[in-house]
C-alpha positions in Angstrom: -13.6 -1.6 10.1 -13.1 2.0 10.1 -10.7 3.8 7.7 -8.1 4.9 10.3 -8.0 0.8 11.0 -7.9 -0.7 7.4 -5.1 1.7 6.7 -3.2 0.4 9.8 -3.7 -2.9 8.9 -2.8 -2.7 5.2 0.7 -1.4 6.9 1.1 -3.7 9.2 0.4 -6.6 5.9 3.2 -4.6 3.9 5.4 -5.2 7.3 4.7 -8.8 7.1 6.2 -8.6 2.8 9.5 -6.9 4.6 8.0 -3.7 3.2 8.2 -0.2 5.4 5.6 2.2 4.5 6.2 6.2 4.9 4.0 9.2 4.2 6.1 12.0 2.8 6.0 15.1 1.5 5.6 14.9 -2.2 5.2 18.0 -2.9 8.0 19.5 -2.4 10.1 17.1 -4.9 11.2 18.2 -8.0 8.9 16.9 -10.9 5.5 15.3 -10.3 6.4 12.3 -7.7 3.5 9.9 -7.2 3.1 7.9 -3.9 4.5 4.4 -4.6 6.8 1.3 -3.9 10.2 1.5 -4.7 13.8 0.3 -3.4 16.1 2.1 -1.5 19.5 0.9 -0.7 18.0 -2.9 -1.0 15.1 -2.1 1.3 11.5 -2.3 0.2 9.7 0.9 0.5 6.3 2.3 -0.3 5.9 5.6 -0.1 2.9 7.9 0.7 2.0 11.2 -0.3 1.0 12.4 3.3 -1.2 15.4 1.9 -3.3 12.8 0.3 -6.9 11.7 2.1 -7.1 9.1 3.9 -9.6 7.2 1.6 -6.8 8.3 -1.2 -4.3 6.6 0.8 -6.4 3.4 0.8 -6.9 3.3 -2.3 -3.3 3.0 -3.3 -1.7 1.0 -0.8 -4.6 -1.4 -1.0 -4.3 -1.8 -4.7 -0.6 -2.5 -4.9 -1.1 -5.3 -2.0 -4.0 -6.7 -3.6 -1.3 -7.4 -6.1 1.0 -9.2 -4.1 0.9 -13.4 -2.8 -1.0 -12.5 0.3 -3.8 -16.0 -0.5 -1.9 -18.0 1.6 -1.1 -16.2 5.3 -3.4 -14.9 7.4 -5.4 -11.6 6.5 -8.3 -10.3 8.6 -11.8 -11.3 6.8 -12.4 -7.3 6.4 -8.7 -6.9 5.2 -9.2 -9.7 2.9 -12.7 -8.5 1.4 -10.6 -4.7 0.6 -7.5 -6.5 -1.2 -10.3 -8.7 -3.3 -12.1 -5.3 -3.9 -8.5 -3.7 -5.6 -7.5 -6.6 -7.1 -10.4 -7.1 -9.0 -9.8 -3.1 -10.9 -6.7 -4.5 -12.2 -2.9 -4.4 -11.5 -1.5 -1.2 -9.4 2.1 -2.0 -9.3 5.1 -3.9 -9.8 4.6 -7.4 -8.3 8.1 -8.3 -8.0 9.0 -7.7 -4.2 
């Protein structure tokens, strides 16, 4: 798969957690804000730094859903083999959702 298409569909698995993923601006918030999951008014959110590379991007969405109960639904094969690849460096996030 390319990039552009792993990052689509590591959205589209957050969707399937009840999870909307943004890309923001970070850099323009006060402090150092990191690109992460968090809850708004009771709605799961993970936010993106948009200024971040797309491989960057990856990286971080794809570790905190390696994280999360994903063994038993369906996952593309190539989606599958990128979630094994995060979860095997360790734990990214908070895994209560």
């Amino acid at each position: 798969m390319k990039p552009e298409q792993i990052y689509h569909a590591l959205i589209e698995l957050a969707e399937k957690f009840k999870i909307s993923v943004s890309e923001q601006n970070l850099q323009k918030t006060i402090g150092k804000a990191k690109s992460g999951f968090c809850i708004v008014k009771d709605q799961k959110r993970f936010i993106i730094d948009k200024h971040l590379k797309l491989h960057k991007k990856i990286d971080i969405l794809g570790a905190f859903l390696s994280t999360l109960p994903h063994e038993n639904m369906y996952v593309m094969p190539a989606l599958r083999e990128v979630l094994y690849k995060y979860g095997a460096q360790g734990s990214a996030g908070d895994k209560r959702v």
